[in-house]
FIDREN-933502 format. One line per field, with one value per residue (C-alpha): x, z, y. Coordinates in Angstrom, 1 decimal. Each point is the difference from the previous one (the first is absolute). Example, Ala and Ser with C-alpha at 12.3 -4.5 7.8 and 13.67 -1.06 7.14 Angstrom:
BEGIN
X: [12.3:1.4]
Z: [7.8:-0.7]
Y: [-4.5:3.4]
//
This chain:
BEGIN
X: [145.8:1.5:-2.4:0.9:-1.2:-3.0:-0.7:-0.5:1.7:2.6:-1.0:1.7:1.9:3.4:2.8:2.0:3.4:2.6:2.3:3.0:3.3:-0.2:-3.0:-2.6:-3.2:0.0:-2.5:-3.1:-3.2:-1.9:-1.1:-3.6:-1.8:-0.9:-3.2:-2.0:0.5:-1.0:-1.8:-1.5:-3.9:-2.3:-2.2:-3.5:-1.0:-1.9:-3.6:-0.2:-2.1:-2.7:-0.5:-2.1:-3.0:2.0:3.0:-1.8:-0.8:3.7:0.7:-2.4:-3.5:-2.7:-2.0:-2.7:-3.7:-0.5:-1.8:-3.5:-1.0:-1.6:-3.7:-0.6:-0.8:-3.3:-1.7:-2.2:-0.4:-1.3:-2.1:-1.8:0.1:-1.9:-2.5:-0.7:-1.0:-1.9:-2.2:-0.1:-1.3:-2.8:-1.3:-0.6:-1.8:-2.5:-0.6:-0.7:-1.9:-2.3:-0.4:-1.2:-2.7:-1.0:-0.5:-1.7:-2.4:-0.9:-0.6:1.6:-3.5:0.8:3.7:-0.4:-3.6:-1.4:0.2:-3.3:-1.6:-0.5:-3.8:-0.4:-2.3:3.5:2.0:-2.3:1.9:-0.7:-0.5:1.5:3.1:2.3:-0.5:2.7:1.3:1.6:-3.4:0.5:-2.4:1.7:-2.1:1.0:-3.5:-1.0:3.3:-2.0:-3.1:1.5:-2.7:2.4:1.3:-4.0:-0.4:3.1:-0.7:-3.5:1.3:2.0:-2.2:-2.2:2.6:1.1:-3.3:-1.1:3.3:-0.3:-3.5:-1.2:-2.2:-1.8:-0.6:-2.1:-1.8:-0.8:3.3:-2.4:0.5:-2.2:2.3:3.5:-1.6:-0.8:3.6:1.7:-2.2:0.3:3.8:0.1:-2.0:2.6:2.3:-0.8:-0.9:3.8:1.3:-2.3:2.2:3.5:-1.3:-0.9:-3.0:-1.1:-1.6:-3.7:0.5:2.1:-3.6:-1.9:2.5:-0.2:-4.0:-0.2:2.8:-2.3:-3.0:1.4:1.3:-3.5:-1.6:2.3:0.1:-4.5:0.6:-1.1:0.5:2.4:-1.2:2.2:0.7:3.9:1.1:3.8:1.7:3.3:2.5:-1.6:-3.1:-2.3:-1.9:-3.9:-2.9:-3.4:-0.4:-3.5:-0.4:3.5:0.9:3.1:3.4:2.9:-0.4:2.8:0.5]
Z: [-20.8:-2.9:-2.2:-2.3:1.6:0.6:-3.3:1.5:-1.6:1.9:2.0:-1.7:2.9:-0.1:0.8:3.2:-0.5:0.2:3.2:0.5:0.7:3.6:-1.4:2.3:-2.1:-0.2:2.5:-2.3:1.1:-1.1:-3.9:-0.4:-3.1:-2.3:-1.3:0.9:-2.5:-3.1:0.7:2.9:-0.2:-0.8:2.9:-1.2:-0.4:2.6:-1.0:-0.9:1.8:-1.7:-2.5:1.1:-2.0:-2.2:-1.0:-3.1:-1.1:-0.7:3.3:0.3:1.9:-1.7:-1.4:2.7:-1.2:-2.1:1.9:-1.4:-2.4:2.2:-1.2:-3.0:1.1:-2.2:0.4:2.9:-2.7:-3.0:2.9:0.5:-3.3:-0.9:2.6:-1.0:-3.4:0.9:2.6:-2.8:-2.2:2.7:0.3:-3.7:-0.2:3.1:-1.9:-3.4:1.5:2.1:-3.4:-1.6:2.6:0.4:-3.8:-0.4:3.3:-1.6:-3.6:-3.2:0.3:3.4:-0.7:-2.4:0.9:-2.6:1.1:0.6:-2.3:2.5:-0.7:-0.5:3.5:1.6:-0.2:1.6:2.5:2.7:-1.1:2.7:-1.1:-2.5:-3.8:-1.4:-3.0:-1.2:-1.3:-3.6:-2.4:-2.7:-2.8:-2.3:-0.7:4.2:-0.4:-3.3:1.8:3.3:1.6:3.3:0.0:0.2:2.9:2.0:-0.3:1.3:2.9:1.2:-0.8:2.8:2.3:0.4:0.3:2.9:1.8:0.0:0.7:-3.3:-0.9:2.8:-1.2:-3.1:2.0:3.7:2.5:1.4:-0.3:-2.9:-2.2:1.5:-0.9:-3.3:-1.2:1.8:-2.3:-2.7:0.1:0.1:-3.1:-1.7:0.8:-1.0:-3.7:0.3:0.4:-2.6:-2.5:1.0:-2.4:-2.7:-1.6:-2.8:-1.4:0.9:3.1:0.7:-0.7:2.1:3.1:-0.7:-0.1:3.3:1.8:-1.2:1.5:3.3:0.6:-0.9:2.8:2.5:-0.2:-0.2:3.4:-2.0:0.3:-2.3:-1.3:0.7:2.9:1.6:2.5:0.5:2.8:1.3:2.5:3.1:-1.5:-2.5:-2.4:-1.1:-1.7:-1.2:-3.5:0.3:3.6:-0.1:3.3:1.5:1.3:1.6:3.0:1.4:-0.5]
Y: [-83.6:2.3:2.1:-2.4:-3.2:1.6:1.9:3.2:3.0:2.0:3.0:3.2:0.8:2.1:-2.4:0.8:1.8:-2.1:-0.2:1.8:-1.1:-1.2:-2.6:2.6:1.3:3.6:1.3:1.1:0.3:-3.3:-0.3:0.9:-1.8:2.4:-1.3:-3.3:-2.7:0.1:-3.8:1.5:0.0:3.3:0.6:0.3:3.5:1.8:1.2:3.4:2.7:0.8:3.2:2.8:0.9:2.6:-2.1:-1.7:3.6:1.0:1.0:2.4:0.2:-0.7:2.7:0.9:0.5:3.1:3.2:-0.2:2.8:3.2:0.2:1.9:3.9:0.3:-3.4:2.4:3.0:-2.9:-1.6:3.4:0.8:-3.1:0.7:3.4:-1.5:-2.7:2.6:2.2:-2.5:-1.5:3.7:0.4:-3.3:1.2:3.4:-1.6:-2.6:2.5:2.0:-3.0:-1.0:3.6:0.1:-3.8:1.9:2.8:-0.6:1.3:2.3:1.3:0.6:2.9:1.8:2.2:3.7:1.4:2.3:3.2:2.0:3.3:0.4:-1.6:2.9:2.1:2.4:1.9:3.7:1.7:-1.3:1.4:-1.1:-2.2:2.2:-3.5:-1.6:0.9:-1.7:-2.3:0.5:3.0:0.2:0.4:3.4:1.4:0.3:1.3:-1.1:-1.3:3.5:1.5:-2.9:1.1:3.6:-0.5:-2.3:2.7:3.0:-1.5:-1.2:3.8:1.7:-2.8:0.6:3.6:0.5:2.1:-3.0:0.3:3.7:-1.6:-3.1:-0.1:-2.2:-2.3:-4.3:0.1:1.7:-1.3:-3.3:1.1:1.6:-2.8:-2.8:2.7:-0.1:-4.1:-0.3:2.4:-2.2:-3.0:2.0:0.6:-3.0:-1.6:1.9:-1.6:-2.7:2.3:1.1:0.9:3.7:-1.2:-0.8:2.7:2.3:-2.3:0.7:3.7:-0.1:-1.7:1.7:3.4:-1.8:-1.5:3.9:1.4:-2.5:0.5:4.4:-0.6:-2.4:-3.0:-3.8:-0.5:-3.3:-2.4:-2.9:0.2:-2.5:0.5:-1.9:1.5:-1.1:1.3:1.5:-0.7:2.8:-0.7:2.2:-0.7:1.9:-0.1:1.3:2.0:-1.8:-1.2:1.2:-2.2:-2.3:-2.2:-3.3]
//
């Protein structure tokens, strides 16, 4: 059956060379078709492999995930920073609050005492110690009179003729009379001091006249008329001024 009875189209072959003279066909090796026929049916198409992960990326691998960010250096500096403050902050709240419950305790009366109005009799020293040259008087009128001067001179008129022995040339050195000068000397003293507050002319006189007086007792061996109870740190100092009695016992 021809291509033609059958409809099919020719193959495209080469046609064979045509024989040579002797009617023999030249001895070529056979024709091989060139390409299947045209007709000839497409095989169906073989799946393809599939793509790797990075193929719908252009080719390229996918990005990986990014390195995470290396803490920040000074998020431990702010932390202690922060706790410093708020520590700082606690403690000032204690102290104020302790302030404030010591000050609702005590009393707006207690917080701030008055100061105490010292006596004369207070400042009474011992007279075997050195006089304080810095007890001026305030009043103009106590440095007119100089009657704090008279005092002080006195004071140390007998301090030196006790500590040398030439009172004892006037009045007998028995306990009598170192009683005596010793109580003699304290109320001195406390004439002194009485005129760091300032006093006035009259009682400037008045401390002269009984500073002649107490003198006059003590060099006739006299009571000299007045109580003294003194009480110092390890000792204390008493006399009797009517009896003239007394010395220092310990306490």
């Amino acid at each position: 059956m021809t291509d033609e009875q059958t409809g099919a189209e020719p193959d495209n072959v080469i046609p064979p060379p045509p024989a040579d003279a002797g009617g023999q066909a030249p001895s070529f090796p056979p024709v091989v078709p060139l390409a299947p026929p045209v007709s000839a049916p497409v095989p169906p198409a073989q799946p393809a492999a599939p793509l790797p992960p990075y193929a719908t990326a252009g080719g390229y691998p996918a990005p990986g995930p990014a390195y995470a960010a290396p803490p920040a250096a000074k998020s431990s500096n702010a932390l202690g920073i922060v706790l410093a403050v708020v520590g700082g902050l606690v403690i000032f709240a204690v102290v104020g609050v302790a302030l404030l419950v010591g000050f609702l305790v005590r009393g707006p009366d207690e917080a701030s005492p008055p100061a105490p109005v010292p006596s004369p009799s207070a400042f009474a020293e011992d007279p075997d110690r050195p006089s304080d040259d810095g007890d001026e008087p305030a009043d103009p009128d106590a440095d007119a009179s100089g009657i704090a001067d008279r005092l002080e001179a006195k004071i140390e008129e007998y301090k030196r003729l006790r500590d040398s022995g030439a009172l004892w040339q006037t009045i007998p050195d028995n306990e009598y009379n170192r009683t005596a000068v010793t109580a003699f000397l304290y109320l001195m003293t406390d004439m002194k001091v009485a005129t760091i507050w300032g006093i006035d002319e009259q009682q400037a006189q008045e401390y002269d006249e009984r500073m002649a007086m107490l003198e006059e007792r003590l060099l006739a061996q006299q009571p000299l008329g007045d109580d003294i109870k003194i009480t110092l740190e390890d000792k204390a100092f008493t006399y009797d001024g009517e009896t003239g009695e007394g010395g220092y016992t310990d306490k």
